[in-house]
N, C-alpha and C positions, 0 to 999 in steps of 0.2 A: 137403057143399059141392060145387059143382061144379068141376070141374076147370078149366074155363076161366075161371072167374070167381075161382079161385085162382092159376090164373098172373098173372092180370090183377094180384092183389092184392101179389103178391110181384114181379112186372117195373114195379108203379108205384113200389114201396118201391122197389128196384133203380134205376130210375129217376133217381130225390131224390136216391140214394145216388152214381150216376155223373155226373151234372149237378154236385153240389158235388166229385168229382174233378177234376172239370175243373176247376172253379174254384180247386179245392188247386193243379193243378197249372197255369193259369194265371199265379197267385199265385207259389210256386215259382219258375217259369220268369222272372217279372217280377225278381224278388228275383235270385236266383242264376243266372240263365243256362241254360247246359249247361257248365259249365270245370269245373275239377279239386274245388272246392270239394260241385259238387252228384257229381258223380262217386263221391264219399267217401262221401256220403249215401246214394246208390245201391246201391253194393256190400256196405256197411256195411247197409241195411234188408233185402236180398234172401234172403241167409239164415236170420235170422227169416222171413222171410217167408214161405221155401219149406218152412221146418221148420213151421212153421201148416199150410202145405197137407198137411204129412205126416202130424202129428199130428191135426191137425182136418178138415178140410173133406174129407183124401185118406184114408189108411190107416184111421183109425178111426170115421169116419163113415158108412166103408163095410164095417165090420164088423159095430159096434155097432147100427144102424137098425135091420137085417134080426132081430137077434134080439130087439132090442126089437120090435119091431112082431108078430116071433112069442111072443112072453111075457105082451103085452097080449091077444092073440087066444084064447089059449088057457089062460093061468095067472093069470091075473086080477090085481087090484090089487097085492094082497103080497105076491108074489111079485116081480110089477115093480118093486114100492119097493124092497124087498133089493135088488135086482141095482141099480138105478139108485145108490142107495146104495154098495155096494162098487167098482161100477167105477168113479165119482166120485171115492174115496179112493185107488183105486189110480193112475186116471189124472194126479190132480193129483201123488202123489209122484215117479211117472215125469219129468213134463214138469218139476217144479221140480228134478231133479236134473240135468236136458237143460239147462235154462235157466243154472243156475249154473256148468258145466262150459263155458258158453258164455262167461260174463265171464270167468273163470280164462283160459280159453284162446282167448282173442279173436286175442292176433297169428300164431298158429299157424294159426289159422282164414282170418284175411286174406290169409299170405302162400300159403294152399292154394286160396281161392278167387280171387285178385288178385295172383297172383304179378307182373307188370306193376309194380304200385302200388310193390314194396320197390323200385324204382330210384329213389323220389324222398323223402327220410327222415319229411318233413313231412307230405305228401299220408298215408303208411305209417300214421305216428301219428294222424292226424285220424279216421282209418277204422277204428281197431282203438279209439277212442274213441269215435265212435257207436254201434261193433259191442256196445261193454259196455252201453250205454244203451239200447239196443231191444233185446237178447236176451232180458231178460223177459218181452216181449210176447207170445211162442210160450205161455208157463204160462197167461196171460190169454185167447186166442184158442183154446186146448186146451177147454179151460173153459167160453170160449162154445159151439164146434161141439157141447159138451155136451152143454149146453142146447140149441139147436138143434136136436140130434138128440129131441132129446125132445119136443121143444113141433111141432115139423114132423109126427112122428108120432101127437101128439093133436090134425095138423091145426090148428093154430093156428101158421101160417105170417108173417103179420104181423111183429111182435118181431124175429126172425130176421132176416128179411130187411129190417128197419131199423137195425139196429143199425152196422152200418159207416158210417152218416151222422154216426155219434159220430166216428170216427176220421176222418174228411173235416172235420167242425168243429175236432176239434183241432190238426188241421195249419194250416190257416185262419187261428184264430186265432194260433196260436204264430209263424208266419211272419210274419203283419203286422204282431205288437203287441210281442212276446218277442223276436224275432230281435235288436234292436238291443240287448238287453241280455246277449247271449252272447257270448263274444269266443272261436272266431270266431263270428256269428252261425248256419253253418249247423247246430250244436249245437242250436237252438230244434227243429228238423226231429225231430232224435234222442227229446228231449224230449216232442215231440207223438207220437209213435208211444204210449210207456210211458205217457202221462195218458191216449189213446186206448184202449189199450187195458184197460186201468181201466176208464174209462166203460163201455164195451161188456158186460164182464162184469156191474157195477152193474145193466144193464138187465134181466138175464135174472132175478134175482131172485123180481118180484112175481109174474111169467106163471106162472113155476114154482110160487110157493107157491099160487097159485088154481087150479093141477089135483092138487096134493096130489104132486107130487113134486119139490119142493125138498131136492135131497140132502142125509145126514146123515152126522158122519162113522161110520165103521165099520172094523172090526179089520182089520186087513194081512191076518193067517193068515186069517179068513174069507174075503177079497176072492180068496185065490190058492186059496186048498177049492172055491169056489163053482165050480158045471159051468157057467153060466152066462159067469160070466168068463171060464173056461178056454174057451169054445167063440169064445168073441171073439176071445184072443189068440189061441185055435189059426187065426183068418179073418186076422184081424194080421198075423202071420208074411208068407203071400205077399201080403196087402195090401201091407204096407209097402216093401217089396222094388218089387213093382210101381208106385208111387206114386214112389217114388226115383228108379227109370228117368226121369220124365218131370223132376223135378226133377233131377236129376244131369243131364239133357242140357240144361238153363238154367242151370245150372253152369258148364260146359265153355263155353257160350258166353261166359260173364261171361268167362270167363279169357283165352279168344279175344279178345274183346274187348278185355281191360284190356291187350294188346300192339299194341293198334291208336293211332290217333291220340286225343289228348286232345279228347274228346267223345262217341267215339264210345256208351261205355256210357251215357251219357245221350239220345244218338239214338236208341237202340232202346226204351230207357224208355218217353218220350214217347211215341214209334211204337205200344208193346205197351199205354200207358194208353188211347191210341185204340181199339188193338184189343177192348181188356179189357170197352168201353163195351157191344156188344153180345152178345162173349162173356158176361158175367156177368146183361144183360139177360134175357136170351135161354138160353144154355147153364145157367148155375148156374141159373134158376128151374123150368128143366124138369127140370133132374135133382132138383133138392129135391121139385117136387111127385110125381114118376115113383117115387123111391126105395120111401119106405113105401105106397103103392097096391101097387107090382109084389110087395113083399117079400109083406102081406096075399094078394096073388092066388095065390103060389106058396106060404104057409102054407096056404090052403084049398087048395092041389091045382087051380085054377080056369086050366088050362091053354090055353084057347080063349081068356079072357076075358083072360088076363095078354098073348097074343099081339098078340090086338086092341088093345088099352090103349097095347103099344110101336106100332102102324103112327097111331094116333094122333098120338105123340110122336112119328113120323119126321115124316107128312108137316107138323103144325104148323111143328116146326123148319126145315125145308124151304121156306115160306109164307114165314116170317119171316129165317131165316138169309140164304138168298139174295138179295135186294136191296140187304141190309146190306153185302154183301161188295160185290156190286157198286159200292153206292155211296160204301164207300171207297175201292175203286180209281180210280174219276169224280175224287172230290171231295178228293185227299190234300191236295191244298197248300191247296185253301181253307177247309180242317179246320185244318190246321195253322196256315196266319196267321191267323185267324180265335182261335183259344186260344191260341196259344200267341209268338205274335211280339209280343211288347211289352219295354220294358225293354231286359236284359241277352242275352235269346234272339234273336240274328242272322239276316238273309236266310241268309245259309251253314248255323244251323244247320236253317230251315226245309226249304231243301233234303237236305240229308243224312238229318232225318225221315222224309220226304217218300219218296226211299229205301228207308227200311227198313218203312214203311208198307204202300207198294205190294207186297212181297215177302210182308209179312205177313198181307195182304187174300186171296191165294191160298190161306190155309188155312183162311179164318174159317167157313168150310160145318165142315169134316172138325175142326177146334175144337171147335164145338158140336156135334157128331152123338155125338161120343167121349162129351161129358157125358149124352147120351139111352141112349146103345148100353150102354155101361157098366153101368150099373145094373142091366142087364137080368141081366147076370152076378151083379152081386152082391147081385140080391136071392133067387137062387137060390143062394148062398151058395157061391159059387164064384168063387174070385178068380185060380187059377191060370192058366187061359184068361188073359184080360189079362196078368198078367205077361209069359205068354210071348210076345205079342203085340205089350209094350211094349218087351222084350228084341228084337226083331227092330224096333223103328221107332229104338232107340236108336243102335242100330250103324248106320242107317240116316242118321240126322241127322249123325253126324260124319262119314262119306263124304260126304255133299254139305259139310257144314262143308267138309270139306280142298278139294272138288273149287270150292266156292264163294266162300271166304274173298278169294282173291289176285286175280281179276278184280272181284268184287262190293265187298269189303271189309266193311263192319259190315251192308250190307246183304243180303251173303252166307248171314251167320247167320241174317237172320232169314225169308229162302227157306229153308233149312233144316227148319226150325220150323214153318213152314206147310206145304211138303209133305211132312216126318215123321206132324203131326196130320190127313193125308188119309187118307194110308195106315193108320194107325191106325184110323179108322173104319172105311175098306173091308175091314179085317183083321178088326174086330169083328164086322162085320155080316155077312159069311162065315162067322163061325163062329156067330153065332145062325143061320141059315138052314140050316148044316152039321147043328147038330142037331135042325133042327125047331122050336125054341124061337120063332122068331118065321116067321110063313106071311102074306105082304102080303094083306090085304083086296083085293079088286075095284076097280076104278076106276083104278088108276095113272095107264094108258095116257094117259085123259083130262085127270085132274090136272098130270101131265107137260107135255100140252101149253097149258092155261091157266098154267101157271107161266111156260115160253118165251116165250109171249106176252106176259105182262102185263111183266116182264122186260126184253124188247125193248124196249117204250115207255116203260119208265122210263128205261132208260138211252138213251134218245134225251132224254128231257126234262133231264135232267140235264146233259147234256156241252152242250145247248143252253143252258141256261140258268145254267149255271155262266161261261160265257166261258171269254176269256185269263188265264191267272194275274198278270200284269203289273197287272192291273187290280185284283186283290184287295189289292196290295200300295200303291197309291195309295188305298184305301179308309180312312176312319177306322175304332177300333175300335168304335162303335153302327150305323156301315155296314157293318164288315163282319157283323156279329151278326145285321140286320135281313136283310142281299144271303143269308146262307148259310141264314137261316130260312124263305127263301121260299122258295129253291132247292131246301131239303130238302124241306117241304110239299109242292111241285109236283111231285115226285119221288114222294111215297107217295102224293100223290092219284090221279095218273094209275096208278100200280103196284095200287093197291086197286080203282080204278075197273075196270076193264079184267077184275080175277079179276071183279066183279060180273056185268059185263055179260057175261061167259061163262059164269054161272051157278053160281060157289062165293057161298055164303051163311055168316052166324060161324052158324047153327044146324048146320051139317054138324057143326060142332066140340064142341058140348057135351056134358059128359060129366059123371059123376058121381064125386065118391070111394067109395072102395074102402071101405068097414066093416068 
């Protein structure tokens, strides 16, 4: 398959997938606002949330890949089924013992990540009862990145990368149709996580059984004999550690947060659902398709070719990152009143988004470079690097935390967060170049300057064509949908045109996967 025609496949899934967030969160926002109620929901999903990233998408997904992808290359079918088989058994008893230890100990949890929240007895309670409701969902989501790891590395990228369009329909529905039958209703919220995440795993099923490794169970004592396992959990260890840093500093912020004014943890929400749009577009589909290609190039020894493959992945992301960020900082308020102002969701709180938007648009390059850069680590199976790398961005983020917090306020933190994931990048990409690991192709120089250019003329067409914000807010909501679709079209037209007419073509970009 080609590589480009594989990003295409998994940023249109992606795509579907962030187009129906926004409508989740729309939706959401029409129903519940941003007040104490969504608040609850907030803090209360984030954990699960962040335990997903650790177990799935973060620490294990970036263990497991690499040596699946080296088991398939070289040990052939059954050998892969064992191993896929026993980490399967092992991973699910892990995460259901996480998960459980999560309901038990929900208000312990709350009052460590929302300390804020115990000053108000009801808000305390509402939260330590959604936290029992969605901490299953981490066993579910474990489960998927399973699969995913799997089906990504037989190259069947599709599945994967649709599957969170389940968990966008289930909020969707549950908010509009259920919510009125929950007392309070934002419990429907809670709800739609745990049936989401259900769904999700449901889907991975048939993919799995049509390439012949739909896990089976298998013996504990084998799963922890097996060198295969053991070589994953030995990658684990500093995985996970490493993955926590970035988690643990979303953390700190929540907490930060929940001592701020009532809203504020749902301004950043919203702000980071924005963000998340071409982060996940973008950053998540290059790393998924980058991971198993880079792990293959560096099981064959193929050291020139695995180089090449990342300057690929720079400058695509590069192409694409940049405008994006640009044109969140142009266009925050008329992103935001445009989804998000209807109902319960206030001009105050459009501004206060709007805020922590713009603070967050500064980091949205050095966001996605992390998801490119990274891999590059661990598909040579080396995780320690990052660690130490995310240990110096995380001390990093709470000095501006303190230095930002009391002039900026909520939107303090999320400057933070943007320039901690710069620096992260530039830290990474130092140390691939430190040791050789990635040597830039030819042409920079040039590329360089058809990016500033085409760049330039988009963000003149946009702040032209965007106007006053005053005026967005006199718009109805099919005017504001139609004014912001044109605004953005005129923006990527002239920003494409322009790389044309200086001579980048999408053939400079085609590439092959890695076998």
């Amino acid at each position: 398959m080609n590589l480009l025609r594989a990003l295409a496949t998994i940023s249109s899934m992606t795509l579907l997938s962030r187009v129906l967030g926004f409508v989740r969160d729309t939706v959401i926002a029409r129903v519940f606002g941003a007040g104490a109620l969504n608040d609850a929901f907030v803090v209360a999903f984030r954990l699960p949330n962040l335990l997903r990233r650790l177990f799935a998408e973060g620490a294990f997904s970036q263990a497991f890949v690499p040596v699946l992808a080296e088991y398939k290359n070289k040990q052939g079918d059954a050998a892969t089924r064992t191993l896929v088989d026993r980490v399967s058994t092992l991973l699910a008893l892990v995460v259901a013992a996480v998960a459980l230890l999560g309901v038990i100990g929900a208000p312990l949890i709350i009052w460590i990540s929302a300390p804020g929240f115990s000053a108000d007895a009801d808000k305390f309670a509402l939260t330590v009862e959604l936290t029992r409701i969605t901490f299953p969902y981490i066993l579910f989501m474990a489960l998927v990145a399973f699969a995913g790891g799997i089906l990504n590395t037989w190259s069947r990228f599709a599945i994967p990368a649709f599957t969170p369009v389940l968990l966008n329909l289930s909020f969707i529905v549950m908010a509009l149709f259920a919510a009125p039958y929950f007392d309070p209703p934002i419990l429907a919220l809670g709800w739609a996580v745990f049936i989401g995440g259900a769904l999700q795993l449901g889907l991975q099923v048939r993919p799995l059984m049509k390439i012949g490794m739909l896990p089976r169970p298998a013996s504990l004592r084998a799963a922890l004999a097996d060198p295969g396992v053991r070589r994953i959990l030995t990658l684990m260890a500093p995985a996970t550690f490493g993955v926590s840093i970035g988690q643990l500093s979303l953390l700190i912020n929540t907490i930060f947060a929940s001592y701020l004014v009532t809203g504020s943890v749902s301004w950043l929400y919203y702000a980071d659902r924005l963000m998340e749009f071409p982060s996940g577009l973008l950053g998540a589909a290059l790393g998924t398709i980058l991971l198993p290609s880079l792990s293959r190039l560096h099981a064959q020894a193929r050291t020139t070719a695995f180089s090449a493959l990342l300057d690929w992945g720079l400058r695509l992301t590069l192409i694409l990152t940049l405008p994006a960020a640009l044109g969140l900082a142009i266009l925050t308020a008329p992103l935001i009143i445009t989804l998000f102002q209807y109902g319960a969701f206030s001009a105050a709180d459009t501004f206060h988004t709007r805020d922590a938007l713009l603070a967050y648009s500064v980091g949205l390059p050095g966001l996605i470079l992390v998801r490119v850069l990274a891999p590059s680590f661990y598909a040579r199976q080396d995780i320690r690097t990052p660690v130490k790398i995310g240990l110096i961005t995380l001390a990093a983020t709470q000095v501006m935390n303190l230095a930002f917090i009391v002039p900026l306020a909520h939107a303090g933190l999320a400057l933070s967060i943007g320039l901690a994931a710069s620096l992260n990048a530039s830290l990474l990409y130092l140390g691939l170049r430190r040791r050789g690991v990635y040597v830039p192709q030819p042409g920079w120089a040039r590329f360089s300057l058809q990016l500033l250019a085409a760049l330039a003329v988009m963000g003149i067409v946009l702040w032209l064509a965007a106007g006053e914000t005053e005026a967005w807010f006199a718009r109805s909501g099919l005017e504001r949908v139609c004014w912001l679709t044109g605004v953005i079209s005129a923006g990527a037209v002239s920003y494409f045109a322009v790389l044309f007419a200086l001579g980048m073509r999408t053939r400079d970009f085609r590439r092959r996967t890695v076998e």
